[in-house]
C-alpha positions as CSV (number, residue, x, y, z in Angstrom):
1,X,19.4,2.6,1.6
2,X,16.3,4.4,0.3
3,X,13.3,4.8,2.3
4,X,10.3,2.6,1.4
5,X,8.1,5.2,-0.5
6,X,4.0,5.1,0.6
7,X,1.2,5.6,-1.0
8,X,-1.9,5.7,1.9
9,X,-5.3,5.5,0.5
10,X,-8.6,5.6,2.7
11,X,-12.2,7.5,2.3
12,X,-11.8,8.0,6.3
13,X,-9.6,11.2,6.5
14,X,-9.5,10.8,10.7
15,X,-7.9,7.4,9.4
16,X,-5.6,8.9,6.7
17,X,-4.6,11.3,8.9
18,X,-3.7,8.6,11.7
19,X,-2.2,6.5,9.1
20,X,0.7,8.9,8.0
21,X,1.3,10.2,11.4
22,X,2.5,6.4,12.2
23,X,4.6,5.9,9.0
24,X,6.2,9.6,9.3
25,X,7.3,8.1,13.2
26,X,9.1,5.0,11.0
27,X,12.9,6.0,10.1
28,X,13.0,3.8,7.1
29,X,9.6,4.7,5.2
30,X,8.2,8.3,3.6
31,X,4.4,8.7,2.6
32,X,4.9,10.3,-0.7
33,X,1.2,10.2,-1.6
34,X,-2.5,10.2,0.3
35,X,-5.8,9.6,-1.6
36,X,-9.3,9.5,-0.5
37,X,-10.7,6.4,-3.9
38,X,-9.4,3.8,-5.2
39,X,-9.4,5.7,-8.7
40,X,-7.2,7.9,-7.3
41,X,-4.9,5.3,-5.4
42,X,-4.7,4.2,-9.8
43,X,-3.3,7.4,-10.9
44,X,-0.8,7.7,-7.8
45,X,0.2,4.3,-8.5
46,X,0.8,5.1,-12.2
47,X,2.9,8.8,-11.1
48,X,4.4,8.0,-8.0
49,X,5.5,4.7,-8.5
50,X,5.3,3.9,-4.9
51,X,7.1,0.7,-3.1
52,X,3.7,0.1,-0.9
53,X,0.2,0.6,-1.4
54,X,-1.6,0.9,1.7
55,X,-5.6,1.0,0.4
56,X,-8.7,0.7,2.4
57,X,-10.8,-2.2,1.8
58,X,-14.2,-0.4,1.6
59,X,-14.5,2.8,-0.2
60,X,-17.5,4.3,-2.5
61,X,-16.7,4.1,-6.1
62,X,-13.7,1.4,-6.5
63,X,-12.7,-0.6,-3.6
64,X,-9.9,-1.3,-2.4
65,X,-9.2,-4.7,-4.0
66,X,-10.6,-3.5,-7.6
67,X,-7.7,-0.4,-7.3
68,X,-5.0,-3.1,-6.6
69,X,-6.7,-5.0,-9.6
70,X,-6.0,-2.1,-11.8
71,X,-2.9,-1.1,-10.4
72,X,-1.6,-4.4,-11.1
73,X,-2.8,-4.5,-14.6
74,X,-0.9,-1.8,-15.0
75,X,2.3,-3.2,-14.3
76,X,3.2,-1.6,-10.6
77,X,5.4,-3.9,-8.6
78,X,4.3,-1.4,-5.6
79,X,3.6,-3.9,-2.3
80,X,-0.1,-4.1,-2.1
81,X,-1.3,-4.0,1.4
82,X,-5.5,-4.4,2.0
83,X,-6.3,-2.3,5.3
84,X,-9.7,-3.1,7.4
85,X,-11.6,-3.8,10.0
86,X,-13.2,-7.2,8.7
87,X,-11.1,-9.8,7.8
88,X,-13.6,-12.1,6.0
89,X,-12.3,-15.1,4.0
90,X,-14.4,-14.1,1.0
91,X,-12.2,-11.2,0.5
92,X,-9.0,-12.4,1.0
93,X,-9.8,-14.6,-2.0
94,X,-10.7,-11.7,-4.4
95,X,-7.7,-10.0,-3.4
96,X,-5.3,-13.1,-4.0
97,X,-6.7,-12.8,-7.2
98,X,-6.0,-8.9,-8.0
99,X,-2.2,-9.8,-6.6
100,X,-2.7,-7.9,-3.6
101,X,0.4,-9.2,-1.2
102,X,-1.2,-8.5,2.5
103,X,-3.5,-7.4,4.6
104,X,-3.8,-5.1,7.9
105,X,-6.0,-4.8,10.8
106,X,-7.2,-1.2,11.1
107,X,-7.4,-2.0,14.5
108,X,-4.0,-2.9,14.9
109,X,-2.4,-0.3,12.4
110,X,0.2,0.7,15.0
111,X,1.8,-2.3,15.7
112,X,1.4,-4.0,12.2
113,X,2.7,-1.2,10.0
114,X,6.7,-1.2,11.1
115,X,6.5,-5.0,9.7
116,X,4.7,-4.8,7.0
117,X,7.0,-2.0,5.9
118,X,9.6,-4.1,6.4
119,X,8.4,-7.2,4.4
120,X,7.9,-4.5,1.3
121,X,11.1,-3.1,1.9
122,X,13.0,-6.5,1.2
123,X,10.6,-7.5,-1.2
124,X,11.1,-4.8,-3.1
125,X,15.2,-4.9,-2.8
126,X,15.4,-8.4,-3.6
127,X,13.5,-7.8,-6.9
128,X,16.6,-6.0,-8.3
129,X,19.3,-7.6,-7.0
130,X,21.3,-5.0,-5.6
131,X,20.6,-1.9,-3.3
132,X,18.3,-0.2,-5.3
133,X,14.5,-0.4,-4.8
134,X,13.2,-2.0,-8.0
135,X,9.2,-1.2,-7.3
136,X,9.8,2.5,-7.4
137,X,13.3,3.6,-8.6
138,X,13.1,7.7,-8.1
139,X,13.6,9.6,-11.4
């Protein structure tokens, strides 16, 4: 089966940085793509076609849940995942409405990220009805 493909997107690099170095430790899952806006979490989503979005919440410029907006108005199918450090109800409703499909603690990265991996992976597998990954089918 093909490894969930990553897109990790966060204005912190000592974040970014941290971020990868716990997906490149998970067998099933590649970062194929790291971005420092949401504008440019957009034009990854639109060239990379990813299988997970993993964007910051806060970040000058477009924020997290205004990239998964326009990434979804573009059509991705990628598995939108909201990271931060406040969990506030207020959000959560904004991103319900840009279709973002979770949300990770920060704080918690290291534990949370094998499983929400894995909740992508079958999400995305069950979307095409076979073994191939329907959100991002390599070219």
């Amino acid at each position: 089966m093909s490894k969930t493909r990553i897109v990790l997107v966060d204005n912190n690099l000592i974040f970014l940085r941290m971020a990868a170095l716990y997906v490149a430790e998970i067998a099933t899952a590649e970062v194929v793509g790291c971005a420092a806006s949401g504008a440019e979490a957009v034009g990854m989503a639109d060239t990379l076609k990813p299988d997970m979005i993993v964007i910051d919440l806060v970040m000058p410029g477009i924020d997290g849940i205004e990239a998964a907006r326009q990434i979804r108005t573009r059509g991705s199918n990628a598995f939108i995942v909201i990271a931060t450090l406040s969990d506030i109800a207020a959000h959560r409703a904004r991103a319900d409405e840009a279709g973002v499909d979770a949300f990770i603690s920060k704080a918690r990265f290291a534990d949370e990220v094998g499983p929400m991996i894995a909740n992508a992976a079958e999400r995305c597998s069950g979307q095409a009805g076979s073994m191939r990954y329907d959100c991002a089918c390599p070219a």
